[in-house]
C-alpha positions as CSV (number, residue, x, y, z in Angstrom):
1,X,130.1,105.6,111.9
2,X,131.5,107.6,109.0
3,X,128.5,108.6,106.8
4,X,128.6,107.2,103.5
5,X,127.0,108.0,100.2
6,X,124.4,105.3,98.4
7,X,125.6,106.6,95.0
8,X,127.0,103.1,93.9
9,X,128.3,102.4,90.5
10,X,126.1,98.9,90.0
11,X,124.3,97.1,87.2
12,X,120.6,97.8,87.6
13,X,119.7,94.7,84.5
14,X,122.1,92.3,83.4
15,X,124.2,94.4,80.5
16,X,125.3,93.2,77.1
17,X,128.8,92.2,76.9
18,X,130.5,95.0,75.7
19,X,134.6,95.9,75.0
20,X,136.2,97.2,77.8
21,X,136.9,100.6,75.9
22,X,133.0,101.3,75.2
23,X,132.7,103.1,78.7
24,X,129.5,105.1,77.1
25,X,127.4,101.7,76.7
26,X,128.1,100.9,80.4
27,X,124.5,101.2,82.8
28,X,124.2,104.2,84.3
29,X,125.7,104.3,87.9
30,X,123.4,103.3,90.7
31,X,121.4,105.8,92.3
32,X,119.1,105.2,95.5
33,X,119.7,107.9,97.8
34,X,122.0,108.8,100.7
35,X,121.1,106.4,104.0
36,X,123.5,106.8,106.8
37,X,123.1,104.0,109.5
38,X,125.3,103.3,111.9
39,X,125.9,99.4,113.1
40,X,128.0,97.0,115.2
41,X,128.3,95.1,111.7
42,X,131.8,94.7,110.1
43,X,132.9,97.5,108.7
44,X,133.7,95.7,105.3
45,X,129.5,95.5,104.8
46,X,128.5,99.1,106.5
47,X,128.5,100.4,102.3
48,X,126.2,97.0,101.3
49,X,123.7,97.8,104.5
50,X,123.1,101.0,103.5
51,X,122.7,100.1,99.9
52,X,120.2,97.2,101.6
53,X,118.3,100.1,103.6
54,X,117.8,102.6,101.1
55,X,116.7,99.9,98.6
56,X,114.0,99.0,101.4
57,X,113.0,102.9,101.7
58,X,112.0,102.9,98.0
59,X,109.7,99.7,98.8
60,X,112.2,97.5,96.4
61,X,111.5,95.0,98.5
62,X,112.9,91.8,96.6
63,X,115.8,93.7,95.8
64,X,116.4,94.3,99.6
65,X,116.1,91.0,101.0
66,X,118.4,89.4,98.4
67,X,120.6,92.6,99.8
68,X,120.4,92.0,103.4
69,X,121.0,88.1,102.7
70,X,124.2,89.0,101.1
71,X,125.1,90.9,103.9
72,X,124.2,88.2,106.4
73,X,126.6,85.7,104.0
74,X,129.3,88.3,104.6
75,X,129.1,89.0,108.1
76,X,127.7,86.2,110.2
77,X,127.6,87.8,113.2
78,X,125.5,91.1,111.8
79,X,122.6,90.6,113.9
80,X,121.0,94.0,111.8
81,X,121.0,91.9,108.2
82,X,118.4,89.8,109.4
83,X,116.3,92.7,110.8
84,X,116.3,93.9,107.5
85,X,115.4,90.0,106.0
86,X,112.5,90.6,108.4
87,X,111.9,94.1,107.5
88,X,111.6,93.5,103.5
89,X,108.4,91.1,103.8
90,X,106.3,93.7,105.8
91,X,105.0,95.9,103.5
92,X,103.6,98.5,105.7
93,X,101.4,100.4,102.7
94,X,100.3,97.6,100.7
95,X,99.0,94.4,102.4
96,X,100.1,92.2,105.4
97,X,102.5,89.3,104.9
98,X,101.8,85.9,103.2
99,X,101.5,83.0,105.7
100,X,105.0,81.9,104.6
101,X,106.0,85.6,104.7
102,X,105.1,85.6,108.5
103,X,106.8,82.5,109.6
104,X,110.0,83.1,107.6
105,X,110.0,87.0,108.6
106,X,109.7,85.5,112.3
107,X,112.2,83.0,112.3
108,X,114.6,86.0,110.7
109,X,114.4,88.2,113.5
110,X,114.3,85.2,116.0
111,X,117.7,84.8,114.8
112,X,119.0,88.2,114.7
113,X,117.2,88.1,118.6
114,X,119.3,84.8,119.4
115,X,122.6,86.6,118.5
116,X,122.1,89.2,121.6
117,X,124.6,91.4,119.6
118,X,124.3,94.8,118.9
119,X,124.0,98.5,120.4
120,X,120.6,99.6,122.3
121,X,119.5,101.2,119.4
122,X,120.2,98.5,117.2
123,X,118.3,95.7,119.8
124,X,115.1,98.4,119.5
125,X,114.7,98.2,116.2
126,X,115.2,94.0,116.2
127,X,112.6,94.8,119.1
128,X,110.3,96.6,117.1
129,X,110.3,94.1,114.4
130,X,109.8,91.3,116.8
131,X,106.9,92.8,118.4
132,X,105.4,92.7,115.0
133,X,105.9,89.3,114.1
134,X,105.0,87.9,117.9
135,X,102.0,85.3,117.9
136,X,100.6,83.3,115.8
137,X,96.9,85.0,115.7
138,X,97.2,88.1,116.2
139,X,95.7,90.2,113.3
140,X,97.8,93.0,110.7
141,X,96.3,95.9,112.6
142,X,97.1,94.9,116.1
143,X,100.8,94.0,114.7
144,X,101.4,97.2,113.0
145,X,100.4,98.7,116.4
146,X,102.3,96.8,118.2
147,X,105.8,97.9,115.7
148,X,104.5,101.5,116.0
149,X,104.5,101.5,119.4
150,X,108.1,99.9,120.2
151,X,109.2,102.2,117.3
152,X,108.0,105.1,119.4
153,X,110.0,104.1,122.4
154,X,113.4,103.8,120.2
155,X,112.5,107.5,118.8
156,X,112.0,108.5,122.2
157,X,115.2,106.9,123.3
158,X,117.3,108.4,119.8
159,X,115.6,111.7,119.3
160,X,118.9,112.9,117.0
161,X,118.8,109.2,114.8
162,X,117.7,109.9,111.6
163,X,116.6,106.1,110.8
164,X,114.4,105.8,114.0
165,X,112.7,108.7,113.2
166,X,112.2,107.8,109.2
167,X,110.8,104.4,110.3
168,X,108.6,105.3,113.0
169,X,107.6,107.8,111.0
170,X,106.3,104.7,108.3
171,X,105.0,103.5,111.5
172,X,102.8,106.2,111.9
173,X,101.5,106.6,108.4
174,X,100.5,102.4,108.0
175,X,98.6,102.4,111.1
176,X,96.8,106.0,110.2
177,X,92.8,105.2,110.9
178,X,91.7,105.5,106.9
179,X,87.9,107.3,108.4
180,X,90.5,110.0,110.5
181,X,89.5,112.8,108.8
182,X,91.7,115.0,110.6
183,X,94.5,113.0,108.8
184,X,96.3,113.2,112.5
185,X,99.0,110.6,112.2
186,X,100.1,111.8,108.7
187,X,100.5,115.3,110.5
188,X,103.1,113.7,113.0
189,X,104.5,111.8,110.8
190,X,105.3,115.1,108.1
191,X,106.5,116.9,110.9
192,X,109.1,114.9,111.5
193,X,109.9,113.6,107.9
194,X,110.2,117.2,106.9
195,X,112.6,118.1,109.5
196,X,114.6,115.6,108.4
197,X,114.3,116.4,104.5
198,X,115.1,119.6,105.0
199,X,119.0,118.3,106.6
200,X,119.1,115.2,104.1
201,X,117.4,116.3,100.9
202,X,118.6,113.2,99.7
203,X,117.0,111.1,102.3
204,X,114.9,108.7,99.9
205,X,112.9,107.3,103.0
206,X,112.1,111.6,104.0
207,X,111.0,112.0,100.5
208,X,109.3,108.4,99.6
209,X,106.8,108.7,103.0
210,X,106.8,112.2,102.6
211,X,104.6,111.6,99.9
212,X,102.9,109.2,101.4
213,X,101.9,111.3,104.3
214,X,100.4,114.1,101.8
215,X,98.4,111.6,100.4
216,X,95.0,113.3,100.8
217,X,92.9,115.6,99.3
218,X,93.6,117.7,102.1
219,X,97.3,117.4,102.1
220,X,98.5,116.7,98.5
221,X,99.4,120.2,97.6
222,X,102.2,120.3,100.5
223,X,103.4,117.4,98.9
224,X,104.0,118.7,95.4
225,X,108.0,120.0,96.1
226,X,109.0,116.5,97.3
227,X,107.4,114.5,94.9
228,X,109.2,116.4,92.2
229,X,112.2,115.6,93.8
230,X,112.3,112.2,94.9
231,X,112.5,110.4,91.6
232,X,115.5,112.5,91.2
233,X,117.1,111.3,94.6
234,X,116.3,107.3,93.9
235,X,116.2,107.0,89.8
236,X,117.2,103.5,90.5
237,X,114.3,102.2,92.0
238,X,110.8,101.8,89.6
239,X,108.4,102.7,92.7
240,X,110.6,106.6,93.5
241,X,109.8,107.4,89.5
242,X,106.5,106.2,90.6
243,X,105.2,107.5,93.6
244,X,105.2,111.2,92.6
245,X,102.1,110.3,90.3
246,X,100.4,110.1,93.8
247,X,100.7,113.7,94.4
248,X,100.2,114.4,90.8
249,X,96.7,112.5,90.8
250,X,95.5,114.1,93.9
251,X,96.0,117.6,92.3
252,X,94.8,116.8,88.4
253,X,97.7,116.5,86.7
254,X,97.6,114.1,84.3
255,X,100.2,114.7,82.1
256,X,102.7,114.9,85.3
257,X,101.4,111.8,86.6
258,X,101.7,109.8,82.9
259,X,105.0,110.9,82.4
260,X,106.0,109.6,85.7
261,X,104.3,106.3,85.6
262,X,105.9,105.9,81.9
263,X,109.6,105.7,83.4
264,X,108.2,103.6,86.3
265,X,106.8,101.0,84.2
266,X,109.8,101.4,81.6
267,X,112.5,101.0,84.8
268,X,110.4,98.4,86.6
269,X,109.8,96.0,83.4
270,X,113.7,96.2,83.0
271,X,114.1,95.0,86.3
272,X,111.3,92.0,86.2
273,X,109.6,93.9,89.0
274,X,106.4,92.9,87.7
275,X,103.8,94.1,90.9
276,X,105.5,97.5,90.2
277,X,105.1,97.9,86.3
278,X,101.5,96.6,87.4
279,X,101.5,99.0,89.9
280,X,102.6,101.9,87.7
281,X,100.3,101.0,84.6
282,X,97.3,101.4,86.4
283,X,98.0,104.8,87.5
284,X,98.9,105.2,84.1
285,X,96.0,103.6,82.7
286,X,93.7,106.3,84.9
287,X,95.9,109.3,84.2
288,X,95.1,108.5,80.2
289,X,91.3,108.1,80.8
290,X,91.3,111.9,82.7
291,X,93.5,113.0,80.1
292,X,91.0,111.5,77.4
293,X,93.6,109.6,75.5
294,X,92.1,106.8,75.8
295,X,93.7,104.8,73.3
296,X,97.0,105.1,74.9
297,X,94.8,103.3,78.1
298,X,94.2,100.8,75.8
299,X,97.5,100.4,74.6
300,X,98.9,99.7,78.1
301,X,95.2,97.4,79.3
302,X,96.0,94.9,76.0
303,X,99.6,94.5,76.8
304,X,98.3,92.5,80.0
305,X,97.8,89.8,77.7
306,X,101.6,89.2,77.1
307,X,102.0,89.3,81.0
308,X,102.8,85.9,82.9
309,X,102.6,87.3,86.2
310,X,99.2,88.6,85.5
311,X,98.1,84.7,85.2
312,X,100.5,83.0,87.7
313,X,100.8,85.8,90.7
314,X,97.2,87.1,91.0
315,X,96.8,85.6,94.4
316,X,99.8,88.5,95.0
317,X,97.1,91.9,95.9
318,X,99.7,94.2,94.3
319,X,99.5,91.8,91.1
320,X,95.7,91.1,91.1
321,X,94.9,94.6,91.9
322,X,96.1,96.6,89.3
323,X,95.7,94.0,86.5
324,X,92.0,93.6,87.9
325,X,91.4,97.6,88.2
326,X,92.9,98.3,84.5
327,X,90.3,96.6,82.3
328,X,87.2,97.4,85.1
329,X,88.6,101.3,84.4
330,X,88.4,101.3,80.8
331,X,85.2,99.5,80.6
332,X,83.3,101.5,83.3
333,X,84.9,105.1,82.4
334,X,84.4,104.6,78.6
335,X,80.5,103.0,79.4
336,X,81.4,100.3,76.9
337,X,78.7,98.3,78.5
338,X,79.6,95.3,76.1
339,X,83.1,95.2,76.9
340,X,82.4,94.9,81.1
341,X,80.1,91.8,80.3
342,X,82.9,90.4,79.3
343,X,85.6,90.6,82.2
344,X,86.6,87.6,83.9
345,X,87.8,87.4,87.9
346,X,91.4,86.2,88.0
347,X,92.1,83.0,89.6
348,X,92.9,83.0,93.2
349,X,91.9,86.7,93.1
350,X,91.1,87.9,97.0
351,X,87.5,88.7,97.3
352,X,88.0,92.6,97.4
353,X,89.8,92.0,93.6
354,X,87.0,90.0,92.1
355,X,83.9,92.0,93.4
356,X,85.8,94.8,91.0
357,X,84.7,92.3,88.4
358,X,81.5,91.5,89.5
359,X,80.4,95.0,89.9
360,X,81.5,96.2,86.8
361,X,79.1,93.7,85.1
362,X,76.9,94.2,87.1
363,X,76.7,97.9,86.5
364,X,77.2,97.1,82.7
365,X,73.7,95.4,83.1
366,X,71.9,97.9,85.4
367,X,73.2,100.8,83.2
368,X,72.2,99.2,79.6
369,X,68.4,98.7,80.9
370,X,68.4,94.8,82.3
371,X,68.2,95.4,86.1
372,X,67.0,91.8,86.5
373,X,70.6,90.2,84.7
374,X,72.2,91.9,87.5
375,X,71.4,90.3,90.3
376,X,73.8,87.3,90.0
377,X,76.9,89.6,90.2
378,X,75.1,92.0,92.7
379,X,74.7,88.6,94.8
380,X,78.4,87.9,94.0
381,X,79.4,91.0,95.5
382,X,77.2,90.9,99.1
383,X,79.4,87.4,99.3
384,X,82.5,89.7,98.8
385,X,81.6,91.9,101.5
386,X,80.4,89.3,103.6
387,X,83.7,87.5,103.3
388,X,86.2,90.3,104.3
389,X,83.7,91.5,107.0
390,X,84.1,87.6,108.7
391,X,87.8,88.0,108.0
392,X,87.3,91.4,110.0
393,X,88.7,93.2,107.0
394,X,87.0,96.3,107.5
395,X,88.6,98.7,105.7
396,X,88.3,96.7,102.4
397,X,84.4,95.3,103.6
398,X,83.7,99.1,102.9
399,X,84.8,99.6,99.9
400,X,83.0,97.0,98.8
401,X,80.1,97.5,100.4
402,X,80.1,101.0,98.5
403,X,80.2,98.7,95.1
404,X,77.2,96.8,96.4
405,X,74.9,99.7,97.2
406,X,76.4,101.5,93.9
407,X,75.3,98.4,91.5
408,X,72.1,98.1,93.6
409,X,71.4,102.0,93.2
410,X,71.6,101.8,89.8
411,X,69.6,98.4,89.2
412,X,66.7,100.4,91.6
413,X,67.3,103.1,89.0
414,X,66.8,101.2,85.7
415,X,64.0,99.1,87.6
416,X,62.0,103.2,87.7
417,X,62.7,103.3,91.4
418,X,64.1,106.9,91.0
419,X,64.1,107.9,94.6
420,X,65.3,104.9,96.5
421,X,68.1,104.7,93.8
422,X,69.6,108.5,94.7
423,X,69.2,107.7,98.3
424,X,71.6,104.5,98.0
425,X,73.6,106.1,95.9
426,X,73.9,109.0,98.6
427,X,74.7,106.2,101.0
428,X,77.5,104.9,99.2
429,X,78.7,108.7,98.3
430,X,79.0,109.6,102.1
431,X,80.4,105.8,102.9
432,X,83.1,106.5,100.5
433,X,84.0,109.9,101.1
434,X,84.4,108.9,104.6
435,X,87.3,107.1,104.6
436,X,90.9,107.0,102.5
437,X,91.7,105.5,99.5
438,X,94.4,102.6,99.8
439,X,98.0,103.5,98.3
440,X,97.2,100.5,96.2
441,X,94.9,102.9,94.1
442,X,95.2,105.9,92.4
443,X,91.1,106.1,93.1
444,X,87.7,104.8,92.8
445,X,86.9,103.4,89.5
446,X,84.2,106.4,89.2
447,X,83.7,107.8,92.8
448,X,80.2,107.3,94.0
449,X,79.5,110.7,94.1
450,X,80.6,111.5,90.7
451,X,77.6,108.8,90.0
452,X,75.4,110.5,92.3
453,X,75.8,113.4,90.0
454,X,75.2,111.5,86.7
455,X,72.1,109.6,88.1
456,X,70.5,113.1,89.4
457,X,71.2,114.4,85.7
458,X,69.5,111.5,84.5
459,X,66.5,112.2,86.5
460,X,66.8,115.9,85.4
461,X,68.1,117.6,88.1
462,X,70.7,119.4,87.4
463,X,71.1,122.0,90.0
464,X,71.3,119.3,92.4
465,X,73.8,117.4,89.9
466,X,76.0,120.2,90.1
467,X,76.6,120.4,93.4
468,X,77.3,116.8,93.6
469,X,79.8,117.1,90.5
470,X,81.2,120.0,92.6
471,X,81.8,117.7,95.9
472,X,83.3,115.4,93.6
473,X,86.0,117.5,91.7
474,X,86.5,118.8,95.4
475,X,88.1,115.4,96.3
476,X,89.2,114.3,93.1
477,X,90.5,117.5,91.3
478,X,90.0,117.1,87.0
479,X,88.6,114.1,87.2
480,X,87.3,114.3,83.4
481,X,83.8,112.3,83.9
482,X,83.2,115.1,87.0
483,X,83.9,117.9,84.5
484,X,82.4,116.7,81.9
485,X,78.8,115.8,83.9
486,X,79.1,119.1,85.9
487,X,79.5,121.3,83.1
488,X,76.6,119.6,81.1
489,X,74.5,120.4,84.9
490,X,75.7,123.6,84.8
491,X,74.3,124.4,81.4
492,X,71.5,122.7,82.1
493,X,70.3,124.7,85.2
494,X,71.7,128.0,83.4
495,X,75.2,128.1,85.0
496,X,76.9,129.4,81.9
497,X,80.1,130.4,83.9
498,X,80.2,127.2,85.4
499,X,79.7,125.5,82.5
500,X,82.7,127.5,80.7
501,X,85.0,127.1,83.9
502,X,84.7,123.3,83.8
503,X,84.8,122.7,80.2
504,X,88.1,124.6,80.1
505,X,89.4,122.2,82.4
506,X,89.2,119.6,79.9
């Protein structure tokens, strides 16, 4: 099929009406990428597929199943429209579908199954999604296996196919182990995504899992060309102005990262994608913090108030995350003890939401000398853990479990049990380090070992502080509370080149 540009003149928000002579107050023409995928469709929707598939590479997710629907309405017999139906509700980097989301994203490719239409290739990827939506218990990690591993078989059977590779590629990133140190799958994944980029620099799927792939401490500064360039292939889309900030956090740059998540949440709020203007405020709301404008941070935290989605889709973990994470972050980072007594758990918030809640009070008491007031919330969070760990949620059972021993370190610490309090804290530190942050995050309220540095100042060790504010900065570059601690160590144990070195950072 004749390879055709997504570089669509479209209205991205509804415009004003306007006289047909005032071409300069039109919208901007859509931009999204270039996608070329070939199809047994009608010819007269191959443009509207494409537009469908590259608005699915930029996670617009909404946008592409309304997409693919209109595609279905226009060509009954495109078996591919409800692939991609089924495709838009399994959000490989975020969280597994909904209940409803599972039996509607089954009966979709059930149908597009039924029709037995289609080219090989084609019928692998209906496979692949199939395979994932298969069986009514099986969990999201074994179902993400099982989609990685028929995706593997279609890129083994179209090794020239740019779209098999781009999605097994995904593949391969959302079933990455987060405790793989070795960052193995991302590896695989980047070799073939920059193979690709580097045909189809316009590729917004190359670009967007790109990024996603150099997600890591480890890998972030290979990451730093693309992510400068993808919100220049996809304008259009909130989450490619977005997900640069990903690359820019890992690396320290702040005002890189706040100038991204500006347009994001500007782009996303004028397209009532509220989980992404969520999504892109909280990275926002952290890049302020390290940048130590915090009254911008609290700028962007107050206007959750004027928010209805904040109220009415916090069962929604893109939704409840970030409008949970935004107040916790400028309570906890700013130490305004008084201010963390006060925060509430959203209704319907999943349990690895509200112990953010909980352990922010419960650090607010620990921290301000009442180790005994924190117990309820500490208790709160054990249940959290508990919870996901009889859901088997691991991965999120461990980051909570690092809130649990963090709030109980520093309630042993205000209680005058010094030593059992650094070596919990240590626990948590290693625990942490350990494994991956979600995508959901753009980190750690305060990383455990940045606190491991601040409690070993407390207790007046600073040479030991500084090498734990050290380890920190190591995995979470300009992180301004690691700076700030490690210099005030360094000067303390006579470091004065340290000292200097870290307070220029600042």
């Amino acid at each position: 099929m004749k390879k055709i540009a997504i570089v669509v003149a479209s209205w991205i928000v509804c415009a004003l009406p306007v006289l047909s002579q005032e071409i300069h107050s039109h919208p901007p023409p859509e931009k999204l990428g270039r996608v070329s995928f070939a199809t047994s469709c009608s010819p007269k929707v191959a443009r509207d597929f494409e537009r469908s598939v590259a608005l699915l590479h930029s996670f617009a997710y909404a946008a592409s199943e309304q997409s693919f629907r209109n595609v279905a309405a226009a060509d009954p017999n495109c078996a591919m429209a409800h692939w991609g139906i089924a495709m838009s509700y399994y959000h490989q980097l975020w969280s597994p579908p909904s209940p409803a989301e599972l039996r509607d994203g089954r009966l979709e490719i059930e149908r597009a199954g039924a029709m037995n239409r289609g080219s090989p290739r084609e019928r692998q990827f209906i496979a692949a999604a199939a395979a994932y939506y298969e069986g009514p218990d099986k969990t999201p990690p074994l179902r993400a296996k099982a989609y990685a591993q028929a995706m593997l078989e279609a890129a083994r059977s179209n090794p020239q196919d740019t779209e098999t590779q781009v999605f097994y590629a995904l593949s391969l990133i959302a079933i990455a182990p987060p405790e793989d140190a070795t960052h193995a799958n991302q590896k695989r994944a980047a070799a073939l995504l920059e193979q690709i980029y580097r045909a189809q620099p316009d590729h917004p799927g190359a670009a967007h899992y790109l990024i996603h792939a150099y997600d890591s401490a480890e890998l972030a500064p290979r990451g730093l060309v693309v992510a400068r360039a993808y919100s220049k292939i996809a304008p259009s889309a909130p989450h490619a102005l977005h997900m640069p900030s990903h690359i820019f956090t890992r690396l320290g740059l702040w005002d890189d990262s706040i100038a991204s998540n500006e347009a994001a949440r500007a782009a996303a709020h004028s397209q009532n994608d509220a989980g992404e203007e969520l999504h892109a405020m909280d990275y926002l709301t952290y890049a302020y913090l390290q940048r130590g404008r915090r009254s911008d941070a609290e700028r962007v935290v107050a206007n959750l108030g004027a928010m209805s989605a904040v109220a009415g889709q916090a069962s929604d973990f893109k939704v409840g995350y970030a409008a949970t994470a935004m107040p916790v972050r400028l309570a906890i980072e700013g130490q305004a003890w008084r201010d963390a007594l006060g925060l509430q758990a959203l209704p319907a918030s999943a349990p690895h939401v509200a112990a953010m809640i909980f352990w922010a009070r419960a650090m607010a008491n620990a921290r301000s000398g009442r180790p005994q007031a924190a117990d309820a919330d500490i208790a709160q969070i054990e249940a959290c853990r508990n919870q996901l760990r009889a859901a088997a949620n691991e991965y999120w059972a461990t980051q909570v479990d690092v809130l649990y021993k963090e709030a109980k370190a520093w309630q042993l610490a205000a209680a005058g049990s010094a030593a059992e309090a650094v070596q919990l804290l240590r626990e948590a530190a290693d625990e942490e380090d350990a494994v991956e942050k979600s995508p959901a995050t753009p980190g750690p309220v305060v990383p455990a070992r940045e606190q491991l540095g601040e409690l070993l100042l407390r207790q007046n060790q600073p040479e030991k502080a500084l090498r734990e504010f050290r380890a920190a900065l190591a995995l979470a570059p300009g992180r301004r509370g690691a700076l700030l601690g490690g210099a005030q160590a360094a000067e303390a144990s006579g470091d004065t080149e340290a000292a200097a070195q870290m307070r220029a950072k600042l």
